[in-house]
C-alpha positions in Angstrom: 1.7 3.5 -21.1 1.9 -0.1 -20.9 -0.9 -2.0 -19.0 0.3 -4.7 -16.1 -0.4 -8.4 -18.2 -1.8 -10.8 -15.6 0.7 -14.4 -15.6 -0.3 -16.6 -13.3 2.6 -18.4 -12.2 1.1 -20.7 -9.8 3.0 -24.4 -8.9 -0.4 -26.3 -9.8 0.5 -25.6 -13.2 3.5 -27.2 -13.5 2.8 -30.2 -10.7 2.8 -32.7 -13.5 5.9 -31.7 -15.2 9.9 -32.0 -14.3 8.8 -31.1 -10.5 10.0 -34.5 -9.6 12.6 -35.5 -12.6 15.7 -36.4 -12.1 18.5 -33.4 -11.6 20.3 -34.4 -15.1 16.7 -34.0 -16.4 16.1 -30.4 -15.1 19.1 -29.3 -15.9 18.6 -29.9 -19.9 15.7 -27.4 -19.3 17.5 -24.7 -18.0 18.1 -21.7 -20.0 21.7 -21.0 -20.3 21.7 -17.4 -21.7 19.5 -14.5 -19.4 20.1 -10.8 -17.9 18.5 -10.2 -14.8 18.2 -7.2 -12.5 16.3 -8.0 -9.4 15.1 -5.4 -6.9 12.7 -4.5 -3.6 10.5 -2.0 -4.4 11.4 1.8 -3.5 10.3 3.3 -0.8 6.6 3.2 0.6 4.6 5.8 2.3 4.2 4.9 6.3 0.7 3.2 6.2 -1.1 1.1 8.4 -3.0 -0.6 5.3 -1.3 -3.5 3.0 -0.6 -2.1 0.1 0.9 1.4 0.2 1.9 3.4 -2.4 5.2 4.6 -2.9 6.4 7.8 -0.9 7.5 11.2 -2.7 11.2 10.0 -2.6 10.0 6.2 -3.9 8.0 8.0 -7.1 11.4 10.3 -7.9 13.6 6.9 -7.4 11.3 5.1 -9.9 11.6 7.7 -12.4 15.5 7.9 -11.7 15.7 4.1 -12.9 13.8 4.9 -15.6 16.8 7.2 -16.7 19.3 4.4 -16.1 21.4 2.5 -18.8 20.3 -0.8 -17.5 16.7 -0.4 -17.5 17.0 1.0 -21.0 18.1 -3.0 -21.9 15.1 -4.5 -20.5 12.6 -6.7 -22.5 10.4 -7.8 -20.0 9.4 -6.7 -16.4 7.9 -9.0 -13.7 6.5 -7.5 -10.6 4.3 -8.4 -7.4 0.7 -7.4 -7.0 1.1 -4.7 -5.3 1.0 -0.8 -5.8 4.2 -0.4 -4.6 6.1 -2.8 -6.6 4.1 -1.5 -9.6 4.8 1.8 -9.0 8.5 1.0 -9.0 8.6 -0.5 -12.7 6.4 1.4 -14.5 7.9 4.4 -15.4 10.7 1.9 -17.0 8.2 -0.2 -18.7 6.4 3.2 -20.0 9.7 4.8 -21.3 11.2 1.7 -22.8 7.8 -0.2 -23.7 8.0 -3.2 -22.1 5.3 -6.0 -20.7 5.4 -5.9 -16.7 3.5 -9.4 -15.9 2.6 -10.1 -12.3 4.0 -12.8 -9.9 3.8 -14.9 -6.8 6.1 -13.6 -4.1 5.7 -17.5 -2.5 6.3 -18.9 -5.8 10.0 -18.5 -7.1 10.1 -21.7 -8.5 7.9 -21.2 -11.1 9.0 -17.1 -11.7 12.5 -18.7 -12.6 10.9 -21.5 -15.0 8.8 -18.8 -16.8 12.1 -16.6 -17.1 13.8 -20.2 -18.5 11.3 -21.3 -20.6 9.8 -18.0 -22.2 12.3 -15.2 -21.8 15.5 -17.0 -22.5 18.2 -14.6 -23.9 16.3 -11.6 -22.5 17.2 -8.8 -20.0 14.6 -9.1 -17.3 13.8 -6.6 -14.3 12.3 -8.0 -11.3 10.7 -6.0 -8.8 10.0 -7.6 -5.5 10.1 -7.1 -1.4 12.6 -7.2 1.3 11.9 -10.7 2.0 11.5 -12.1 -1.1 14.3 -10.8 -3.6 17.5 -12.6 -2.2 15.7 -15.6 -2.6 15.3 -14.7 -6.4 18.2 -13.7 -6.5 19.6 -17.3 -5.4 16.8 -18.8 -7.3 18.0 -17.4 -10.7 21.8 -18.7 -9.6 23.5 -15.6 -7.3 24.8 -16.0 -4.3 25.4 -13.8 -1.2 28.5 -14.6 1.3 27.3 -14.4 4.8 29.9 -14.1 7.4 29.8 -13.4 11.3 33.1 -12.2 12.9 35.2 -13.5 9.7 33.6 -16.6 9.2 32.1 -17.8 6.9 28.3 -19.4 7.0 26.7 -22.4 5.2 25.7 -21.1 1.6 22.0 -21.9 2.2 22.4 -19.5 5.3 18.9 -17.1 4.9 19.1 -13.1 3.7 16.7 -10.7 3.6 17.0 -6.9 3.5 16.7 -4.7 5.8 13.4 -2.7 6.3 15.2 0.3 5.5 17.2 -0.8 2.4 15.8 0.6 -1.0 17.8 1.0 -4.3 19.5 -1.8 -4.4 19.5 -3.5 -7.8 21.0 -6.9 -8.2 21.9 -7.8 -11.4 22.3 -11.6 -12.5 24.1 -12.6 -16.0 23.9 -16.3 -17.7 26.0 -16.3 -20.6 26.8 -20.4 -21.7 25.7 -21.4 -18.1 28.1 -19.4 -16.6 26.9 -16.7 -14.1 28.1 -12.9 -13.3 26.3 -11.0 -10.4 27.1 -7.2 -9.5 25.0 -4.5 -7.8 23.9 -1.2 -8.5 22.5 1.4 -5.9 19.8 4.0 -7.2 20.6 7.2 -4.4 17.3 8.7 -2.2 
């Protein structure tokens, strides 16, 4: 079974670099090639504590991604602290044999220079929470359309997932700068 690598990714570390170059600059350092699948952790058992463990049906939909075609791609896993997001990747990483390193939820920024700098060209599985994996999911170059009685909102318009919503996977292809997104749905 593969052991959870500890990466910090914390901004300090990269305060002295591109933070405040110019955009031509930053974009030179951008990977142009990844394979991303990004996803909220299954479902958790209903406890008052912080860090719950996945539920019965959250342990049989982690080993049910471990059976998919997608997660049989993956190179290298990233997930949160916590047991639940943990719980969610490592029957993938154990069946497929891949690192899972550990992130900052607060700190996309520096989870999508990581990915750009050390895992370019590689198919990536992010596991994260309700609040925090649209904003990966924009970070790494997706976009959601947000609309309220046929209209359209402003593209910087805030998603997060609903409490209830687990099994949603969204998936995030660069090939030559150009991105692809799609979603999957793993069934309770």
């Amino acid at each position: 079974m593969q052991s959870f690598a500890i990466t910090i990714l914390a901004s300090s570390l990269f305060a002295s670099s591109s933070l405040y170059a110019n955009e031509a600059s930053n974009k030179s350092n951008l990977c142009d090639n990844y394979d991303v699948y990004v996803m909220r952790h299954l479902p958790k058992a209903e406890v008052v504590h912080k860090d719950p463990e996945l539920n019965e049906v959250g342990r049989k939909m982690a080993l049910a991604l471990a059976e998919t075609d997608y997660m049989a791609q993956v190179d290298v896993g990233f997930s949160t602290d916590y047991q639940r997001t943990k719980q969610t990747i490592a029957p993938s990483a154990s069946r497929y044999d891949f690192d899972v390193h550990l992130y900052d939820p607060r700190d996309n920024e520096a989870l999508v220079k990581v990915i750009n700098t050390q895992y370019c060209g590689k198919t990536i599985a992010i596991v994260g929470h309700s609040n925090t994996t649209p904003a990966i999911v924009v970070a790494l170059g997706g976009s959601f359309d947000v609309s309220f009685s046929g209209q359209s909102l402003p593209a910087n318009t805030e998603v997060q997932l609903d409490e209830s919503d687990y099994g949603a996977v969204f998936h995030i292809k660069k090939k030559q700068g150009v991105i692809e997104q799609g979603m999957f749905r793993l069934e309770q």
